[in-house]
C-alpha positions in Angstrom: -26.1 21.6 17.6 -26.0 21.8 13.4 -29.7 23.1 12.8 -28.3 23.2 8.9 -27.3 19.9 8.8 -30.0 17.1 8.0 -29.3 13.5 8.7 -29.7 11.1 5.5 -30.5 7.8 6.3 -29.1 4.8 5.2 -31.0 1.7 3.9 -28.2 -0.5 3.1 -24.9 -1.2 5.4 -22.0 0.3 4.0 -18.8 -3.1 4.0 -16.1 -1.4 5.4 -12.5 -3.2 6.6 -10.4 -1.9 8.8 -7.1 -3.1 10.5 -5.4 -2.7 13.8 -1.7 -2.6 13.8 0.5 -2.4 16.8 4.1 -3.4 17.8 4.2 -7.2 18.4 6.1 -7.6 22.2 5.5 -4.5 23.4 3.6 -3.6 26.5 0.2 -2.9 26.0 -1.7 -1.3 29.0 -5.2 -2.7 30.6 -7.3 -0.5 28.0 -5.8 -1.6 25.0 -5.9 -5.1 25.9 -9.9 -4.4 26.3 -10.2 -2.3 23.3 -8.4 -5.0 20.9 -10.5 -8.3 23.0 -13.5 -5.5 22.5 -12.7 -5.3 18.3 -11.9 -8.9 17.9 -15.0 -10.3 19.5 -17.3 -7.5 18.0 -15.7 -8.1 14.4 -15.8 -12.3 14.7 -19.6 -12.1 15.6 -19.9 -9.1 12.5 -18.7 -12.4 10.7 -21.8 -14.8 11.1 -24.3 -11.8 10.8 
């Protein structure tokens, strides 16, 4: 797609934090309530790696 860009990689992770904000008590439809389970249980088990 790039053939002038070359990929670097990295040997060590990068820490990162991140936050998720959203209006408490409003409706939030079927995918958000997946994509914010999805990013709590991926981020909790991040913890104990």
């Amino acid at each position: 797609m790039f053939p002038e860009l070359t990929g670097i990689p990295l040997s060590a992770e990068i820490p990162t934090r991140i936050g998720l904000v959203w209006k408490k008590g409003k409706y939030q439809n079927k995918g958000m309530r997946e994509f914010l389970a999805f990013c709590r249980s991926y981020y909790s088990s991040a913890k104990s790696r």
